[in-house]
C-alpha positions, 0 to 999 in steps of 0.5 A, spaced: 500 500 500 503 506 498 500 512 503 501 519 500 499 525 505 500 532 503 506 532 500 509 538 497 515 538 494 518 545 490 522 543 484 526 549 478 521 552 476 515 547 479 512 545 485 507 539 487 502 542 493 498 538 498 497 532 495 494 526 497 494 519 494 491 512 496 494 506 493 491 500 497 495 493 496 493 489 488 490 495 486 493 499 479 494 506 479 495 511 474 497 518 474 496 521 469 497 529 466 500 533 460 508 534 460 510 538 465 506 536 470 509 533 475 507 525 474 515 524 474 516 527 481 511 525 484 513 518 483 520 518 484 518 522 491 515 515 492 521 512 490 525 516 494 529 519 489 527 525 492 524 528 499 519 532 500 519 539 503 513 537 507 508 531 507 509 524 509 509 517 504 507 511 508 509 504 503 505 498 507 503 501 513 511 504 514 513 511 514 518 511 509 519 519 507 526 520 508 528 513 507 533 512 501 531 508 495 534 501 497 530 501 504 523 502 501 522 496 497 520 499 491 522 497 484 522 503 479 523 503 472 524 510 467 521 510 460 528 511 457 531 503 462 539 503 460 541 496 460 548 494 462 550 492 454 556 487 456 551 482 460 545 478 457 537 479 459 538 474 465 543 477 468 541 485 467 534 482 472 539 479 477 543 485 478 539 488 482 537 481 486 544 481 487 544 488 489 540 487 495 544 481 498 541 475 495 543 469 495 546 466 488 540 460 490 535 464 491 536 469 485 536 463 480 529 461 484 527 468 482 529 469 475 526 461 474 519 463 477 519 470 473 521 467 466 516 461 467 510 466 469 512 471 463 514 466 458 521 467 456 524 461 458 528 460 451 530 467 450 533 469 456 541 468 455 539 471 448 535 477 449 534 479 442 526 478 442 526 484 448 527 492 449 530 494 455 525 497 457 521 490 458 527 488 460 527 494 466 520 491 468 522 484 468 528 486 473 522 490 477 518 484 477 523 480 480 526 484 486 520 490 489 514 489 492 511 495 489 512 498 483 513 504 479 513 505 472 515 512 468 511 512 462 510 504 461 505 504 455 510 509 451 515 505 450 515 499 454 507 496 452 506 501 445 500 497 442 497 496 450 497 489 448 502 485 452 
């Protein structure tokens, strides 16, 4: 569950005043706006990328404002996702499990899971069949509890059927 209470947040020329937001657990939730509105802020302050200049951001029940990202077990994926171009799909998901002290067992059981549940079995040593934006979602699906997706439809699901 993600808790959003009056948060402001000044940014350059820009600023977010008082908003409030509730996402309960399993529900989808979309912000929409026109460019420039403040979508982005919005959540990278929920992924800690950013703090609030007041207000409070509660995820699962856990007050988490001014924790850094790797403490709020969000997965976040920009529009624009940069892979590391000397490694291959599975090993780009990895990185991030291994970031967060998994063990190798445990990340093989993750990854297995994820490519069986999304039916990529056979091209995850390639990676040929997969942007990296999907890729930055797979990577996401693996490792956070709550994720957040930049623009998702834009690059990573253009047609809006997968």
């Amino acid at each position: 569950m993600i808790k959003i209470k009056n948060i402001t947040k000044k940014w350059k020329n820009f600023a977010l005043s008082n908003i409030n937001l509730e996402v309960e657990k399993g529900e989808y939730f979309v912000v929409l706006g026109p460019t420039g509105a403040g979508k982005t802020l919005l959540l990278e302050l929920i992924a800690g990328f950013h703090y609030p200049d007041k207000g409070k951001i509660f995820i699962n029940g856990k007050d988490v404002t001014y924790l850094p990202p790797s403490q709020r077990e969000i997965g976040f994926v920009y529009q624009d996702y940069m892979l590391f171009p000397h490694m291959n799909v599975k090993d780009n998901i990895a990185f991030g499990l291994r970031m967060k002290g998994l063990k190798e067992e445990e990340i093989e059981e993750r990854i297995n899971l994820l490519a069986e549940t999304c039916k990529i079995k056979g091209i995850l040593k390639k990676g040929e069949l997969l942007t990296p934006p999907k890729i930055g979602v797979l990577a996401s699906l693996g490792i956070e509890k709550v994720k957040v997706y930049e623009k998702p439809k834009v690059k990573i699901f253009p047609t809006g059927k997968e």
